[in-house]
C-alpha positions as CSV (number, residue, x, y, z in Angstrom):
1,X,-15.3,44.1,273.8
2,X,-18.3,43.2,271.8
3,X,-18.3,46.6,269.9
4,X,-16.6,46.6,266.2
5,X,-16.2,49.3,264.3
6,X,-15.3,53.2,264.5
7,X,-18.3,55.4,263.0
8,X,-20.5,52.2,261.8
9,X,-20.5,50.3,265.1
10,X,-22.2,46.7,265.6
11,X,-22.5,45.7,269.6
12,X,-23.4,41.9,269.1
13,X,-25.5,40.6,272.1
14,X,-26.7,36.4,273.0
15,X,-25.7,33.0,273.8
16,X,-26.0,29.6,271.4
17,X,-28.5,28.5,273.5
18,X,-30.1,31.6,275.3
19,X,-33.1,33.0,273.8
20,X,-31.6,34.5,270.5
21,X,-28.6,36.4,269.3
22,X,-28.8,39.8,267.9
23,X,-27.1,43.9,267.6
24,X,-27.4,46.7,267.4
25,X,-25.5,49.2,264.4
26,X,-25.0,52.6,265.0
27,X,-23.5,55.4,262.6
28,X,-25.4,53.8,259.4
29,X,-26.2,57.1,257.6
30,X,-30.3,57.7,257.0
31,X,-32.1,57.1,254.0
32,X,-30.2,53.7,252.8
33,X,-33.1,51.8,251.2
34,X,-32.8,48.3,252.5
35,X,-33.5,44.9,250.8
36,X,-34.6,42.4,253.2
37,X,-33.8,39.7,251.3
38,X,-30.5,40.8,250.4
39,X,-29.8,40.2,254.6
40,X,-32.0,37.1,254.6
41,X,-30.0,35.2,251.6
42,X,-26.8,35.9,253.5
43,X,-28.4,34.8,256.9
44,X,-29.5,31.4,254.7
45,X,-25.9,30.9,253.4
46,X,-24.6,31.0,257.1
47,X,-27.6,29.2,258.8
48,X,-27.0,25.6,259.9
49,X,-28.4,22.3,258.4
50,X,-28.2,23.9,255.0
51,X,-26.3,20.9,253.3
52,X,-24.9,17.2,254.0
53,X,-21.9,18.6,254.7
54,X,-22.9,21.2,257.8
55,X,-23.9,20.4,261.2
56,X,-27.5,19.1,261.3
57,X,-29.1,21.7,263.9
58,X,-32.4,23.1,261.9
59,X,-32.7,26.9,262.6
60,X,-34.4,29.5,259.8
61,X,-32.0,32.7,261.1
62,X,-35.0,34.5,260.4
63,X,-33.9,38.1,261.4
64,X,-36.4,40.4,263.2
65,X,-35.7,44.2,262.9
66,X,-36.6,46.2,266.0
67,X,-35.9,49.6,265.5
68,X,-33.8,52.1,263.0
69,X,-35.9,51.2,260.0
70,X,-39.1,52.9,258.8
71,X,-40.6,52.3,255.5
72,X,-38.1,50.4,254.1
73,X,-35.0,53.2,254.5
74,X,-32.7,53.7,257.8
75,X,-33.5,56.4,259.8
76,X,-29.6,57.4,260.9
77,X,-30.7,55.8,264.2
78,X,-29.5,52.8,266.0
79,X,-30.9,49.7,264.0
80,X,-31.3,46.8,266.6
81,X,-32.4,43.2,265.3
82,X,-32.6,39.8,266.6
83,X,-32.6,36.5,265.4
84,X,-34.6,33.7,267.3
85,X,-33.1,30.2,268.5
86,X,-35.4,27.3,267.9
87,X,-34.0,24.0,267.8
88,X,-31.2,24.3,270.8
89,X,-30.5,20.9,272.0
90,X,-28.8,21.6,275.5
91,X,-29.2,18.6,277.0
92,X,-26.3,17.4,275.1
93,X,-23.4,19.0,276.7
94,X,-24.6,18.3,280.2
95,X,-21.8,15.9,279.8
96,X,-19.1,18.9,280.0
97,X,-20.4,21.2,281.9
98,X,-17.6,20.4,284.7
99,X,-14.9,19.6,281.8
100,X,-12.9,21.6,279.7
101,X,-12.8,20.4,276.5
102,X,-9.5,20.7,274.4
103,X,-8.8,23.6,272.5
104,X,-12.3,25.5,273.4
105,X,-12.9,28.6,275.1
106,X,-13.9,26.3,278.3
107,X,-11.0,27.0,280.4
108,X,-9.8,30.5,279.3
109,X,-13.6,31.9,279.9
110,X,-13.8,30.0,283.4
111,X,-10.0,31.8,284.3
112,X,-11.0,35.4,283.0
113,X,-14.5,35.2,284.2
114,X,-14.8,32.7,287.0
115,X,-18.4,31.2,285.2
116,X,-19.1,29.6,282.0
117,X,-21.9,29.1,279.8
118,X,-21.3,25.3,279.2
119,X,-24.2,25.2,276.7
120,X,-22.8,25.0,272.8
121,X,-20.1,27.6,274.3
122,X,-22.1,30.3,275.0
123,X,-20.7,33.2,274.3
124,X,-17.5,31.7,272.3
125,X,-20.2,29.8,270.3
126,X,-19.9,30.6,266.7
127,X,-23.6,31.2,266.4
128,X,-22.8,34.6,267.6
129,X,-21.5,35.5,263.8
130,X,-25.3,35.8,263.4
131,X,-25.3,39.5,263.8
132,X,-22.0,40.2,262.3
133,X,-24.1,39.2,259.2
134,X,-26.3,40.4,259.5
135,X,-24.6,44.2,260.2
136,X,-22.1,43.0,257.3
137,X,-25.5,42.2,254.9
138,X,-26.2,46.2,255.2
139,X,-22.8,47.3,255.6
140,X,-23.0,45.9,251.7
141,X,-25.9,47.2,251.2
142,X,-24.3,51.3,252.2
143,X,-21.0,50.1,250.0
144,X,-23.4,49.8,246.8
145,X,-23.4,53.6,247.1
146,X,-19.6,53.9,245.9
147,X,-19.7,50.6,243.4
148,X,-17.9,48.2,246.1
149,X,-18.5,44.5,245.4
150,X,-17.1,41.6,247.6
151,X,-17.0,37.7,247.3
152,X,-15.4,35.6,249.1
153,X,-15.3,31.4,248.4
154,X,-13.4,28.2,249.7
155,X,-9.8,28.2,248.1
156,X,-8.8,24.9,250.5
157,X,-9.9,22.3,252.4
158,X,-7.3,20.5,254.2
159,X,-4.4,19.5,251.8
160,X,-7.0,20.2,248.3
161,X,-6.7,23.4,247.3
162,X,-7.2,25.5,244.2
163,X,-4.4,26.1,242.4
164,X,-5.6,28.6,239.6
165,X,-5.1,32.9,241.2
166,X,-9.0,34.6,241.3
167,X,-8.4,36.3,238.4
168,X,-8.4,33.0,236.3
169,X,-11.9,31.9,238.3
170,X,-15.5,32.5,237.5
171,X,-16.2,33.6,241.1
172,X,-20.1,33.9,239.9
173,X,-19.7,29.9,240.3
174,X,-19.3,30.0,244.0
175,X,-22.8,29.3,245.0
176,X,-22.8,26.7,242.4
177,X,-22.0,23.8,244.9
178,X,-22.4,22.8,248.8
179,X,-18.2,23.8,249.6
180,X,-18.6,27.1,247.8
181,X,-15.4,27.0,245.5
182,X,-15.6,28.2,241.7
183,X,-14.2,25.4,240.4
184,X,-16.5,22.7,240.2
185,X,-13.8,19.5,239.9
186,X,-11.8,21.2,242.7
187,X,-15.2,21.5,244.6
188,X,-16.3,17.9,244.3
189,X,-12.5,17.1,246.0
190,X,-13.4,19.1,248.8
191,X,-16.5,17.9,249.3
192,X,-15.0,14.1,249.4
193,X,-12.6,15.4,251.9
194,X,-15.4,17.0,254.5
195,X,-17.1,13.7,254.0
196,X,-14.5,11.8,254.6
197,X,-13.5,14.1,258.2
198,X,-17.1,12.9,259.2
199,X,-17.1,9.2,258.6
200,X,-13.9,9.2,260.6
201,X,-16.1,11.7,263.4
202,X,-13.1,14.2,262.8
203,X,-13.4,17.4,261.3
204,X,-11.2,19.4,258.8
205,X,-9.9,23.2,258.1
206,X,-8.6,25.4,255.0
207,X,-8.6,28.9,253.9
208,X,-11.4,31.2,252.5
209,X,-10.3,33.8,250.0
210,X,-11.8,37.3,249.3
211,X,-11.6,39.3,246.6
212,X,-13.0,43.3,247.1
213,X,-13.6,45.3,244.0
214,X,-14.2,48.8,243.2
215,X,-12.8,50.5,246.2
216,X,-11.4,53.8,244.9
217,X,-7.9,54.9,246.1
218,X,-7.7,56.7,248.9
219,X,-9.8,54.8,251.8
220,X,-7.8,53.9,254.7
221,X,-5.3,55.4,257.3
222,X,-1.3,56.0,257.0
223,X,-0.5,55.3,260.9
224,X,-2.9,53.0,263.3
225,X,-6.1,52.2,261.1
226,X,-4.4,51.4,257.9
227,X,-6.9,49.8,255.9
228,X,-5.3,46.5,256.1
229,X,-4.6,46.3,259.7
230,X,-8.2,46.6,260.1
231,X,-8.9,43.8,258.1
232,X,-6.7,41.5,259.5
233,X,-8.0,42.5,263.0
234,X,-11.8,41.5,261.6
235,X,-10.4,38.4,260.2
236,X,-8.9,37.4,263.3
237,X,-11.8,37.8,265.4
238,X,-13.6,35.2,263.9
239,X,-14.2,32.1,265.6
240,X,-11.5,29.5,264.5
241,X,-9.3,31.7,262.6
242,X,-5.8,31.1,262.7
243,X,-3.9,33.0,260.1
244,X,-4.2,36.0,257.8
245,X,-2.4,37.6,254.8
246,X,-3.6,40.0,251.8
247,X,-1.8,40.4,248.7
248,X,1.1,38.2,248.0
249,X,1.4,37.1,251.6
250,X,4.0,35.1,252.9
251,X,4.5,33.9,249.4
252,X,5.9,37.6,248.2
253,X,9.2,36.7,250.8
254,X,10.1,34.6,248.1
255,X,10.5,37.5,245.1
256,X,13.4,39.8,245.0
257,X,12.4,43.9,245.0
258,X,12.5,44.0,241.8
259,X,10.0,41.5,241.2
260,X,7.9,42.2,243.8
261,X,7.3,46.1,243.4
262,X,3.8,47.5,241.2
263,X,5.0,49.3,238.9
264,X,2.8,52.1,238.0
265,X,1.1,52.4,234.5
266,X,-1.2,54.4,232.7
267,X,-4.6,53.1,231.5
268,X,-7.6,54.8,230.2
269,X,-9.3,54.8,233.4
270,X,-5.9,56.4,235.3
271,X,-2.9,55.6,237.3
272,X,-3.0,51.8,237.6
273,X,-0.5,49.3,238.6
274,X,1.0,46.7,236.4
275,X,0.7,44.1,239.0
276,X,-1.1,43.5,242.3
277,X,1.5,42.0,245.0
278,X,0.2,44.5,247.4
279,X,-3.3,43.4,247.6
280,X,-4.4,46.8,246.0
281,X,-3.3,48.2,249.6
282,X,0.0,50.3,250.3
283,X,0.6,52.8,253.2
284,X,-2.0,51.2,254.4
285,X,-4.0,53.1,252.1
286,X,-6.3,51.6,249.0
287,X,-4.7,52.2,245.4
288,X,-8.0,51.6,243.6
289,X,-6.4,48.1,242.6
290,X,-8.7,44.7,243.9
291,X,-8.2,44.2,247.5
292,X,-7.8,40.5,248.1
293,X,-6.6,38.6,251.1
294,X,-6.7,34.6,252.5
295,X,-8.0,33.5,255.6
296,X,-6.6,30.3,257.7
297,X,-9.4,28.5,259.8
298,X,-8.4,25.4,261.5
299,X,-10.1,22.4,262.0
300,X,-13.3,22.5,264.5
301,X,-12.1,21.6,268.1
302,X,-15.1,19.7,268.6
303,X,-14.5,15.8,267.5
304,X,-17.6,13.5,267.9
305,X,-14.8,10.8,268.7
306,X,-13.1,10.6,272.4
307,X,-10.5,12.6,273.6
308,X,-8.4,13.2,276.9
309,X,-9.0,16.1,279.3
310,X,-9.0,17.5,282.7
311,X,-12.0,18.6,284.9
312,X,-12.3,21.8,286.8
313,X,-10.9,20.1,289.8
314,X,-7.8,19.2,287.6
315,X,-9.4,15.2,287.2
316,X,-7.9,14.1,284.2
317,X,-10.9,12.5,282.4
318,X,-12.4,12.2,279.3
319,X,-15.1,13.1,277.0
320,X,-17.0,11.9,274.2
321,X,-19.3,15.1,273.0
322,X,-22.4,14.3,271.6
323,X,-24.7,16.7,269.4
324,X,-24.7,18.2,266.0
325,X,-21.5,20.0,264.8
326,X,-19.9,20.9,261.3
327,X,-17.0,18.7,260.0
328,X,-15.9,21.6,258.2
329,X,-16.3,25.9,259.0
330,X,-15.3,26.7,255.7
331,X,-18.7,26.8,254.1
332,X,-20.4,28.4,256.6
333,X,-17.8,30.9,257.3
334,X,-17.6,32.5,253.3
335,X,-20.7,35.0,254.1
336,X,-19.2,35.7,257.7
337,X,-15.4,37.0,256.2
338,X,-17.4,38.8,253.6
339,X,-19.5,40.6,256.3
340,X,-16.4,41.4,258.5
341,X,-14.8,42.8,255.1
342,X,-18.3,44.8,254.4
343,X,-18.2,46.3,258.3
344,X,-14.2,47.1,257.9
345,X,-15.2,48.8,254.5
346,X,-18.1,50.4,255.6
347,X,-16.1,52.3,258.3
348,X,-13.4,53.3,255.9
349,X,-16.0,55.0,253.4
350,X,-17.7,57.2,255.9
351,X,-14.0,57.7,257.6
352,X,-12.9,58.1,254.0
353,X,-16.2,61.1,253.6
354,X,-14.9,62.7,257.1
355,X,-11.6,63.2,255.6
356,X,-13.0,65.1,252.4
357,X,-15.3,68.0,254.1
């Protein structure tokens, strides 16, 4: 499937190295007045080559809009866009185009496909995240509409990790530094660590966090869509992904009941919760409480270092991948679980309008 989404739909469409990669959204209600910008500054926070620590390939991501937008505002129609590649280097993976290199999509495509883009992956590239945020930039853009905010940020890189909750964090500090955690001595850690995972021409993982604010209660479904089902279906369909959980997680196996339950309060702005375990999410409904869930990437497969394999005729061989690759996702990757949040959202709201007529 390369379709996400129930009434806001993105179908994503390229290759690393075709000509571009681009979408196109239906279901985006008319009339949203759009900041280009806004899209371009989340494009730039994805893009490679941005820092020391990111792979070195130099491309702008500079997104061309093709239809759907007039003046400035959506027109209700479908909005298709494309974003240009210009610095493809394919001549270094002519090296594995009969291989299949460990822990990649190589084999698995060539079994349910019979052919293989061997070019930066193709298909299974993660350059293909392009127009999820693109689609995720407006998706945030329609969610200003109902006062919904959402910021994601690095929380660990291999074994360093933050060890304050997001409510103790200044989370407009993210941007602040190349890893993208709030916490600027936890930051420079990181940062040493990535480094590190390059000199040694290895690469490392870790877990984003996102926080979502200002969702009102009442978005979401009690049966098959519940609201965080769907999240942990966008999380999971991004490239390197291994593991999610919202609320207290797998850590909430450790409290009793009794700890564990929100007990309901009353505040000045109506029925609250005294605490948050559920990730301001139960029934698979929203509560009005902050949504917030972690996100488990693993380390790159791709090692500039060499590594044992087998060739398409079952040779064993091996490779030594040349090129230009991140040591670490996890910077990269903060704007991309923020758009997949914005898309799952986005859906919700206009489900969430349905539901009220």
């Amino acid at each position: 499937m390369n379709t996400f989404g129930k009434i806001f739909r993105l179908t994503s469409f390229g290759e690393s190295h075709g000509r571009g990669i681009g979408g196109i959204i239906d279901g985006c209600p008319a009339g949203i007045e759009l900041d280009t910008e806004r899209i371009q500054t989340d494009l730039a926070r994805r893009r490679p080559g941005q820092s020391k620590i990111t792979t070195q390939r130099k491309e702008p991501d500079q997104v061309e809009f093709l239809s759907g937008i007039f003046e400035g505002k959506t027109q209700g129609t479908p909005i298709a866009f494309a974003v240009w590649n210009k610095d493809q280097h394919s001549g270094d993976y002519n090296d594995l185009k009969d291989v299949f290199r460990p822990s990649h999509a190589d084999y698995t495509y060539i079994k349910k496909y019979g052919t293989r883009d061997h070019r930066g992956g193709g298909r299974s590239s993660a350059r293909e995240t392009i127009a999820r945020v693109v689609a995720g930039a407006i998706a945030k853009q329609l969610l200003d509409k109902p006062g919904v905010s959402i910021q994601a940020f690095v929380s660990q890189v291999g074994e360093m990790s933050l060890q304050k909750p997001y409510t103790e964090l200044d989370l407009s500090k993210t941007e602040d530094n190349l890893v993208r955690c709030p916490d600027a001595e936890t930051a420079e850690k990181m940062i040493a660590r990535i480094e590190a995972a390059a000199r040694d021409h290895d690469t490392v993982g870790g877990v984003i966090t996102c926080v979502v604010k200002g969702v009102p209660a009442g978005w979401g479904e009690p049966v098959f869509n519940k609201l965080h089902a769907d999240l942990g279906f966008a999380m999971l369909g991004i490239n390197a992904v291994k593991g999610f959980e919202y609320g207290s997680g797998f850590q909430g196996t450790k409290l009793s009941g009794s700890q564990h339950n929100d007990v309901f309060i009353r505040s000045e702005s109506g029925i609250r919760t005294k605490t948050n375990h559920s990730g301001g999410i139960q029934g698979g409904i929203s509560n009005g409480e902050d949504i917030y869930f972690n996100v488990a990437f693993k380390p790159i497969a791709t090692l500039l270092k060499e590594q044992h394999t087998v060739d398409k005729n079952s040779n064993e061989t091996t490779i030594h991948p040349k090129g230009r690759h991140d040591p670490c996702v996890l910077p990269r990757a903060v704007p991309i679980v923020e758009a997949m949040a914005a898309l799952v959202l986005a859906d919700h709201f206009l489900m969430s309008k349905l539901n009220s007529m």
